[in-house]
C-alpha positions as CSV (number, residue, x, y, z in Angstrom):
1,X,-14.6,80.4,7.1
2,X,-17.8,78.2,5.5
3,X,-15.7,77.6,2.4
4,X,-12.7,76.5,4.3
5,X,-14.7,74.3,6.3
6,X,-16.3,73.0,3.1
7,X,-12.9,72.8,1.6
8,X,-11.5,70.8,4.9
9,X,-14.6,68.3,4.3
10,X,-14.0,67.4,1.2
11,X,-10.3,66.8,1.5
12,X,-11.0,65.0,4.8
13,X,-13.8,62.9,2.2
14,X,-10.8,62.5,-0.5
15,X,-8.6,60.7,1.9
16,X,-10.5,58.7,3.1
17,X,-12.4,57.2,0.0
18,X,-8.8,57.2,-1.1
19,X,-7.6,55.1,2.2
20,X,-10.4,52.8,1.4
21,X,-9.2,52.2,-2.3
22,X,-6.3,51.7,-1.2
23,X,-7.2,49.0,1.7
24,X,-9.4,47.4,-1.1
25,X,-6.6,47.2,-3.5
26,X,-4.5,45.8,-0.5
27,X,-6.8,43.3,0.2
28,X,-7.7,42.6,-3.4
29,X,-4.2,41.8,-4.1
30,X,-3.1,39.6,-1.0
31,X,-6.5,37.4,-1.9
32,X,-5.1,37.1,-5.5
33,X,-1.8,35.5,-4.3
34,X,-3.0,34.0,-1.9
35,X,-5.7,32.2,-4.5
36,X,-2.8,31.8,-7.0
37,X,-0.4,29.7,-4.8
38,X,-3.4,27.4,-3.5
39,X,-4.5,26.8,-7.3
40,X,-0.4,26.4,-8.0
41,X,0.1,23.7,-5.6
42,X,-3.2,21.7,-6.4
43,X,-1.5,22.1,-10.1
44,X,1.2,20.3,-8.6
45,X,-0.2,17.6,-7.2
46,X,-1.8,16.7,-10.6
47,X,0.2,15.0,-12.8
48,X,-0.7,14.0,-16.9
49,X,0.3,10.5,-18.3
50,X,0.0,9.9,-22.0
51,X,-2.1,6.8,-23.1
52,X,-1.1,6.5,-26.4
53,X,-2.1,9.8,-27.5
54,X,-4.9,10.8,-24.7
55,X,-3.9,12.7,-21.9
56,X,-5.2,11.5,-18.2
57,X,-5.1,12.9,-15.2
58,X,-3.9,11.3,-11.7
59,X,-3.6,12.6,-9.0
60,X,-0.6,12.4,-6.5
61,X,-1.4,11.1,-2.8
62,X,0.8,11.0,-0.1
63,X,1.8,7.8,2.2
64,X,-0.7,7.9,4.7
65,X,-3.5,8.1,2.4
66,X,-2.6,5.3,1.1
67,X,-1.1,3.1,4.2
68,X,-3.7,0.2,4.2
69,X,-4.1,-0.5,0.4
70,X,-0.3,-0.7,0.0
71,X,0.3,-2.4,3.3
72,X,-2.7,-5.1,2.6
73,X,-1.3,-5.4,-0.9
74,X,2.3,-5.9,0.5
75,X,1.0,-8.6,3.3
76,X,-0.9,-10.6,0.7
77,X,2.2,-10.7,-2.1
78,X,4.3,-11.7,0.6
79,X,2.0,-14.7,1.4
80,X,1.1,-15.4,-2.6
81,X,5.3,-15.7,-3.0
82,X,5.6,-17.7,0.1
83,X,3.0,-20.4,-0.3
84,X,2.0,-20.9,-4.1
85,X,4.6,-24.0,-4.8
86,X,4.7,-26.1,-7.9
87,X,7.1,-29.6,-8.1
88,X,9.4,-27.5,-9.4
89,X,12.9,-26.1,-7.5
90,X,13.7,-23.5,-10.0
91,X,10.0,-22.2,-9.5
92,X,10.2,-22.4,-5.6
93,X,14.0,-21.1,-5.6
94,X,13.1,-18.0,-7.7
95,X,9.4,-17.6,-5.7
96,X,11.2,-18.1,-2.2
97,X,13.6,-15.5,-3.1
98,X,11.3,-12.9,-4.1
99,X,9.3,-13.0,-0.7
100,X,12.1,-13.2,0.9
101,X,12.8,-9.0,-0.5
102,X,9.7,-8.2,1.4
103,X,10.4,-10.1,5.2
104,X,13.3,-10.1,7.7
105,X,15.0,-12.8,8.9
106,X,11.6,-14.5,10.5
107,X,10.6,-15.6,6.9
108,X,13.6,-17.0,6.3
109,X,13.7,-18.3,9.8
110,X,10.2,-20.5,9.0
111,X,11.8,-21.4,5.3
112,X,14.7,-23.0,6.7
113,X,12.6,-25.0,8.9
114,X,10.4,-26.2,6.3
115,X,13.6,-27.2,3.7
116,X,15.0,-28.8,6.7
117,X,12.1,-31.0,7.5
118,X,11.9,-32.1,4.3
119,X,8.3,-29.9,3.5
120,X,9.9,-28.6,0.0
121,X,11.3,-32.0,-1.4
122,X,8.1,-33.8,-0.4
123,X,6.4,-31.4,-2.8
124,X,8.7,-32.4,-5.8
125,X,8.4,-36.1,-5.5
126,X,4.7,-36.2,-4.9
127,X,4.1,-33.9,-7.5
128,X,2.2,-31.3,-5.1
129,X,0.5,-27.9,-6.3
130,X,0.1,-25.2,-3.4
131,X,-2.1,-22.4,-3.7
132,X,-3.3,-20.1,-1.3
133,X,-6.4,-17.6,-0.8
134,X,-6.9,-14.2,1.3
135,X,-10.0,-14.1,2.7
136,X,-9.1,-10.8,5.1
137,X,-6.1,-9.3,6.4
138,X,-6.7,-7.1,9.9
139,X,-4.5,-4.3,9.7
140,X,-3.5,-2.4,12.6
141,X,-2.2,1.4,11.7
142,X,-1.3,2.6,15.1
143,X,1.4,-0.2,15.8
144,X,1.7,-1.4,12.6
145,X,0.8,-5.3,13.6
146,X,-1.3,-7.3,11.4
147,X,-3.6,-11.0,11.2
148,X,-3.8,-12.4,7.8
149,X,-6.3,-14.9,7.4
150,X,-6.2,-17.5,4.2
151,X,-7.1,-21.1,3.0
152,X,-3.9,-22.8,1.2
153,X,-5.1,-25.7,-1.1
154,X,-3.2,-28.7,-1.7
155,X,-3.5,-30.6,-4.6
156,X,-2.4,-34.1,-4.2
157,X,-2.4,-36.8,-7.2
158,X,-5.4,-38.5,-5.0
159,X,-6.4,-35.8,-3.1
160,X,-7.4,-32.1,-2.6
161,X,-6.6,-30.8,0.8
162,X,-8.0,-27.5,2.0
163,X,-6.1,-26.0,5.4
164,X,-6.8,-22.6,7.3
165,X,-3.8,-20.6,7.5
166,X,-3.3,-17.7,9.7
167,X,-0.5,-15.7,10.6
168,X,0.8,-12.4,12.2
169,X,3.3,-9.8,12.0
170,X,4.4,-6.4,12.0
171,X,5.5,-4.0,8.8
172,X,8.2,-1.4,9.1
173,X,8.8,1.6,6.1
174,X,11.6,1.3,4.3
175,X,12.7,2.3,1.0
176,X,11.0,1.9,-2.4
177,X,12.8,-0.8,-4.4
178,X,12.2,-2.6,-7.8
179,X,12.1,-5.6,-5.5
180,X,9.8,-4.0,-3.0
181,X,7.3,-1.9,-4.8
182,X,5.3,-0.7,-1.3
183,X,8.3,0.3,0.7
184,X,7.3,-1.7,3.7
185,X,9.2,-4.7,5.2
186,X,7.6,-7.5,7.6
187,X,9.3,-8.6,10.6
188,X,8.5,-10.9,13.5
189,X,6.6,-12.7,11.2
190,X,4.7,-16.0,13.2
191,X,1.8,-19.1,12.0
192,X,-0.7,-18.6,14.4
193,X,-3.2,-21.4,13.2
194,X,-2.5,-23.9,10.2
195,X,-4.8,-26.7,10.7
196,X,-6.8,-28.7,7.8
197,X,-10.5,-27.9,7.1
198,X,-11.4,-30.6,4.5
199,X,-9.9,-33.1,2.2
200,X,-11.6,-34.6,-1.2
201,X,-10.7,-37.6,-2.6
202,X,-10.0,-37.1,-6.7
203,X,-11.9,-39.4,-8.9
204,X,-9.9,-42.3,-10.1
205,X,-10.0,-43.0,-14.0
């Protein structure tokens, strides 16, 4: 009866060191895959460009990660295209169309005022170079609603005029196009403030 009893021990022992392997391997394995497809899709969110011959790595970010650089960036194109003239129609024709890829009707709306009132001719026969600066752009990502604030300088033949510009809007996804590189579109587009802050006289030679 001892050695059965022994005998019974020692296959009760056997099973379950064996049962324990086995867990082990079980749990072994499933950590493996488990591991494998984490490290897969990292892998996939790495991609390789070739610079020349050297191989860098970028990585790939989704939308929301990058919602205020590309919105910002979108906003202050949009502005750049709208109000950097030159004396030149072709120039404002081709710049004019190009913002007008990135706004809905509102920015057309305010461009069809300004031709009608004469703003765009004025700047051809008195020879007038528009430029304009950022200085921030408040970006709201809940509602999508933004302020940009700028200076737009006007260069006269006897004068330099400096003017605060601010507007506000609101930005909508839509498709990436060659024409609209950040897939957003602005709508309800409005001049909140557009007043002068200084004016220098140009030296006369």
């Amino acid at each position: 009866m001892a050695v059965l009893k022994k005998l019974e021990n020692k296959i009760k022992l056997v099973l379950i060191v064996s049962s324990l392997f086995l867990i082990g391997c079980v749990v072994i394995s499933l950590g493996s895959i488990f591991a494998a497809r984490g490290m897969v899709a990292d892998a996939h969110k790495k991609i390789y460009v070739l610079d020349g011959t050297v191989p860098i790595l970028v990585k790939q970010t989704t939308i929301d990660e990058t919602f205020d650089v590309e919105a910002k960036s979108h906003i202050e194109m949009f502005h750049n295209l709208f109000f950097t003239l030159a004396p030149d129609d072709k120039y404002i024709d081709y710049t004019i169309k190009k913002a007008m890829y990135l706004i809905d009707e509102s920015g057309l709306a305010q461009y069809n005022t300004l031709k009608e009132n004469g703003f765009y001719n004025n700047i051809i026969g008195t020879s007038t170079i528009c430029s304009i600066f950022c200085d921030s752009i408040k970006l709201n990502k809940k509602d999508m609603s933004f302020t940009y604030y700028g200076r737009q300088r006007i260069e006269r033949r006897t004068s330099i005029l400096m003017r605060q510009l601010i507007t506000a809007g609101k930005l909508r996804r839509v498709p990436r196009t060659e024409n609209n590189p950040h897939g957003f579109l602005i709508y309800n587009w409005r001049t909140i403030a557009n007043k002068d802050l200084s004016e220098t006289q140009k030296a006369n030679y």
